[in-house]
N, C-alpha and C positions, 0 to 999 in steps of 0.2 A: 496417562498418555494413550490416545486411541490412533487408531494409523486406518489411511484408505487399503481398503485389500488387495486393491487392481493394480498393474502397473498403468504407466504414464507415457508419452514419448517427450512431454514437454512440462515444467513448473514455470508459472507465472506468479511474481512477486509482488503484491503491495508494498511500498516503502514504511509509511509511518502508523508506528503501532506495530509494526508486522518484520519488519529488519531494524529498525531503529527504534528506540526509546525517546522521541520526540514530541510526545502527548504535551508535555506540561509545557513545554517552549513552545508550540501552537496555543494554546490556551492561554500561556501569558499575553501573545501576539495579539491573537481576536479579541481578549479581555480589552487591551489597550482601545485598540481600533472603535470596541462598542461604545467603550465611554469616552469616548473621542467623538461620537456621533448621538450621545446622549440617549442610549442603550439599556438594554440589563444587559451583561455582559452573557450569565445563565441564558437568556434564549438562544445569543448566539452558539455556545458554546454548544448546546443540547444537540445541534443540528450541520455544525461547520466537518466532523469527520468523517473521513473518506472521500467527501467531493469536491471539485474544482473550486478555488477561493472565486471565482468568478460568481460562483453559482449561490454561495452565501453572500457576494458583495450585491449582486440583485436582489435577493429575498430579502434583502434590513437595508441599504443604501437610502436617504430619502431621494423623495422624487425629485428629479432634475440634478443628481449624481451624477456626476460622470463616473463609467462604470468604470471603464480601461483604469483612469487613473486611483481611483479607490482602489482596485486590484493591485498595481505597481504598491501601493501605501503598503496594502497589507504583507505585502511577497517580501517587502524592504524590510518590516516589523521583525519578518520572520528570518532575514536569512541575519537580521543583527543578534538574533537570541537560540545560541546553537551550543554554548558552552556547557552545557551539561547533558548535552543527546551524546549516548550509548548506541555501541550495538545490541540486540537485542540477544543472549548470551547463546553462543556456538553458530550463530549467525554466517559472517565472515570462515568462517570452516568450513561450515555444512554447503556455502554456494563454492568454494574456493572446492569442493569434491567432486562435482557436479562436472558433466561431460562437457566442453565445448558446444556451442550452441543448442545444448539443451533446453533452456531456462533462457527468461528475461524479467526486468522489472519494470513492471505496470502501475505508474503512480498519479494519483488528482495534483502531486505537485507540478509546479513546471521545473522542465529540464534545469535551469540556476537555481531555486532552490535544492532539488534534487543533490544536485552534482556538491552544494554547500553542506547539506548536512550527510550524505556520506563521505565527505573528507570529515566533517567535527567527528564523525562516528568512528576514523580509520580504517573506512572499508576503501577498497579498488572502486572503480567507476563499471559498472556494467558492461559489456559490450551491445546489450542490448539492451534499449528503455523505451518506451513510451511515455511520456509525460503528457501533463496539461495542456499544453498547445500543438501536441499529434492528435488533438478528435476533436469533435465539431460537440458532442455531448458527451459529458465526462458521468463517471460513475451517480446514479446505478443505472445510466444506460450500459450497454453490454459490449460500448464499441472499441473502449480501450483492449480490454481483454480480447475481442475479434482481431485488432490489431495487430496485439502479441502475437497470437499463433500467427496468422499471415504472414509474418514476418523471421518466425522459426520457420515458416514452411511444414505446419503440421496442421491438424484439424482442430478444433476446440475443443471437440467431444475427446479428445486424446491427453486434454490438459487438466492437469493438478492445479489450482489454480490458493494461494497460502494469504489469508485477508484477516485483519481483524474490525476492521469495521461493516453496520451491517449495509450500508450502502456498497459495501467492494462483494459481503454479499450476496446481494440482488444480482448485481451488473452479472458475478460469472454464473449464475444459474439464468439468467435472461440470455448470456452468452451458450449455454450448453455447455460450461466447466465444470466438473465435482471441485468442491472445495474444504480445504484446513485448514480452523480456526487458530490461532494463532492468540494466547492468554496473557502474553505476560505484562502488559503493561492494564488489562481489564480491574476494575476494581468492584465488579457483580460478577459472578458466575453468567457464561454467555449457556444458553436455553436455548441453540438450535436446531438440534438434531446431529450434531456434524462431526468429523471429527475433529481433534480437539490434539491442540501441543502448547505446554506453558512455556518452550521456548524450544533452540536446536540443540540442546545437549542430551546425546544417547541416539540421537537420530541420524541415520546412515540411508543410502541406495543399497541393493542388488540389483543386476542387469539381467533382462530376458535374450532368448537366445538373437530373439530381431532388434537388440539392443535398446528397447523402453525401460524406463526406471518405476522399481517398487519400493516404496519407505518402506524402512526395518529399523529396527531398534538395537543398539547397537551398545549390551550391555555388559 
């Protein structure tokens, strides 16, 4: 476990990969979808996480796809295969610690997926989200995460920003976010420089006197 050393005034959440154990139920999902459209399922897969399904239904759809409705296809694929998404462990604790309007979650899902696999997870609904259809470019453009903060009412350069895929990132270093890699559903060692938590168990805040939060380790 390595921890940012600065405090924060705000964390911004990635959802999948990063609070939820939902990798292999997206993967079943776009597997389906590829051979559905006479695919390898592998190309899609190599390239689908982190970003808006919109933005892989472009890149592999053939020509003269409608995109919107390819997109509904895959969103439907996904919100019916949710029965084995987890939280991802201390999860649900570690945001349930977290000050009021602290924090938000920033995800390539859209809001119905979203809101679907943190009920399969038994997490609360955010109070604050950004999803797939809040930005015009979804990740690793930097606008969802500019979002979030705007919408905490903080700076970006002030945000923690918690991602496990590398397109979420791009987006918060394009944004001006430090950011924590987040391990636990990875199956390579991630090689970014960053730092790094194989999940939220042992990990706490302490408070600065102007009230910003520092990760600490809580053993």
């Amino acid at each position: 476990m390595t921890l940012p050393s600065r405090p924060y005034a705000a964390f911004l959440f990635d959802m999948d990969g990063t609070l939820l154990t939902s990798v292999a139920s997206a993967e079943r999902a776009w597997s389906t979808w590829a051979l559905g459209h006479g695919l390898n399922p592998a190309d899609v897969l190599a390239v689908m996480h982190g970003v808006r399904a919109v933005e892989t239904v472009k890149r592999f759809a053939p020509a003269g796809a409608d995109i919107e409705a390819e997109t509904r296809a895959i969103t439907e694929l996904e919100i019916a295969d949710v029965a084995d998404i987890q939280e991802i462990p201390g999860a649900a604790a570690f945001l349930a610690s977290l000050p009021a309007g602290s924090w938000a979650l920033v995800t390539s899902a859209s809001r119905r997926l979203a809101e679907v696999r943190l009920a399969a997870a038994g997490m609360a609904l955010p109070p604050v989200m950004i999803c797939a259809e809040d930005v015009t470019q979804g990740k690793p453009a930097p606008d969802c995460f500019l979002a979030g903060a705007r919408k905490l009412g903080v700076e970006i350069g002030d945000c923690l920003v918690f991602e496990d895929a590398h397109a979420g990132f791009a987006a918060a270093k394009a944004a001006g976010a430090d950011a924590v890699a987040i391990t636990a559903t990875h199956r390579k060692p991630l090689d970014l420089g960053l730092p790094t938590l194989a999940d939220y168990r042992g990990v706490g805040i302490s408070r600065e006197e102007n009230g910003a939060m520092r990760l600490t380790r809580q053993d």
